[in-house]
C-alpha positions, -999 to 999 in steps of 0.1 A, spaced: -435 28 -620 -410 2 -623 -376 9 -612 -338 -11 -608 -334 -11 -569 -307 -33 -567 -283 -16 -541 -249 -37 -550 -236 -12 -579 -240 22 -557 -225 0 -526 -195 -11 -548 -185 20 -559 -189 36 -524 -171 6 -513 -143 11 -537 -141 46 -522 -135 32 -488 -110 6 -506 -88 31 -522 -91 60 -496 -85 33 -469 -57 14 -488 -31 39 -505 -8 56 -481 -10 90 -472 -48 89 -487 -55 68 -455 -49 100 -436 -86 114 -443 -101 88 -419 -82 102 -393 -110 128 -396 -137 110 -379 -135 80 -403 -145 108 -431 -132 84 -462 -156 56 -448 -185 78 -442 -186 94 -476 -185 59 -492 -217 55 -475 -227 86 -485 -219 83 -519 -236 44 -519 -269 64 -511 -264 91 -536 -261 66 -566 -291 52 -553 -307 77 -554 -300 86 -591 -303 49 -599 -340 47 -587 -351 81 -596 -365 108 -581 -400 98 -573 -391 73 -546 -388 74 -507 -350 58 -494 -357 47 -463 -334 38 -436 -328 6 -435 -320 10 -475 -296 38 -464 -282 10 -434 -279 -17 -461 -263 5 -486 -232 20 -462 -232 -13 -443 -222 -33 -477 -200 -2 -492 -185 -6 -458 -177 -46 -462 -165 -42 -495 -146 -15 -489 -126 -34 -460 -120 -64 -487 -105 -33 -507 -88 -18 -486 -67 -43 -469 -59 -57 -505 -43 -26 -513 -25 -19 -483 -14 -59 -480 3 -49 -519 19 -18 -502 34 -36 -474 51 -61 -497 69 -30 -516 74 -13 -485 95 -46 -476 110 -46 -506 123 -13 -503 135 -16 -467 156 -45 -487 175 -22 -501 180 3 -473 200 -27 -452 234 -19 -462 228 11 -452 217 3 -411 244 -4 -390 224 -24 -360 227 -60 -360 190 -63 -341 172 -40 -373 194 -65 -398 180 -95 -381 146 -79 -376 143 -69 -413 158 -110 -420 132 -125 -400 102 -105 -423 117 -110 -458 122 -149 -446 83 -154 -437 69 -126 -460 41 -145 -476 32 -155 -440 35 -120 -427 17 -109 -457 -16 -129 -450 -16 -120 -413 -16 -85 -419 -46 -92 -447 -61 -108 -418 -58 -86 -388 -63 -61 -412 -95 -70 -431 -109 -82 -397 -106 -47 -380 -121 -28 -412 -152 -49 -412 -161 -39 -379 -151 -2 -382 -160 4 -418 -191 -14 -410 -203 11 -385 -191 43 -398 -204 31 -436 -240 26 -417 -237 63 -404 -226 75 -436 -257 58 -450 -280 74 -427 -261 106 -438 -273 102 -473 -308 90 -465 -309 125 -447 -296 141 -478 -316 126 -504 -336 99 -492 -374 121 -495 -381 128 -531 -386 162 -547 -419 156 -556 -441 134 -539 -460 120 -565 -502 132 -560 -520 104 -535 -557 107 -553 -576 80 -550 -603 74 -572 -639 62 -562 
């Protein structure tokens, strides 16, 4: 029985469930639950796996590793895009809060941001995207394993006769 077993369309769209979960504000509040956004892109990697291959076929492990592992990389990518955009509006609104601030040190903290944003910006895409592919990494591998455990056995396991 042929099959597509390619696992980089279920890992993106587990990844982009990381990304937007992990990125949007407020949204990022369900990883403070055990990293629960990052482990249910895994889980959701493996579960369109599953559906892309069909029933009939075992998911093993290491394709439940590889699946939350990558949905957890591109997920980081995603992630720290998004919240890299929010952090320039969030500047930009701050911009518009400083008549309002009467301390000379928030005035001249708030200068010294706007003056280096696009430097500020990258270093925060950095820092950022560098801690999300170590987290995200490990808690999109146990969110894998998660969905192996879910779904990886078939429902039927297809009769082993063997004819002689």
């Amino acid at each position: 029985m042929a099959y597509n077993d390619s696992k980089l369309m279920p890992a993106l769209w587990g990844g982009i469930l990381i990304g937007v979960i992990d990125g949007f504000p407020g949204l990022d509040l369900i990883n403070c639950f055990c990293c629960a956004g990052v482990i249910g892109g895994g889980i959701l990697a493996v579960y369109l796996y599953r559906r892309q291959i069909g029933e009939q076929v075992i998911i093993s492990n290491s394709d439940g590793i590889i699946l939350g592992v990558l949905a957890g990389l591109i997920g980081a990518f995603i992630g720290s895009l998004l919240g890299s955009l929010f952090g320039v509006a969030m500047l930009d609104m701050l911009e518009q809060v400083k008549p309002y601030i009467d301390d000379p040190e928030v005035i001249e903290f708030l200068r010294h941001f706007q003056n280096n944003e696009q430097t500020w910006t990258w270093m925060f895409f950095a820092l950022s995207f560098g801690l999300s592919v170590i987290i995200n990494s490990i808690f999109g591998l146990i969110g894998g394993l998660i969905g192996v455990s879910l779904w990886g056995t078939p429902k039927e396991i297809p009769d082993a006769t063997v004819e002689e």
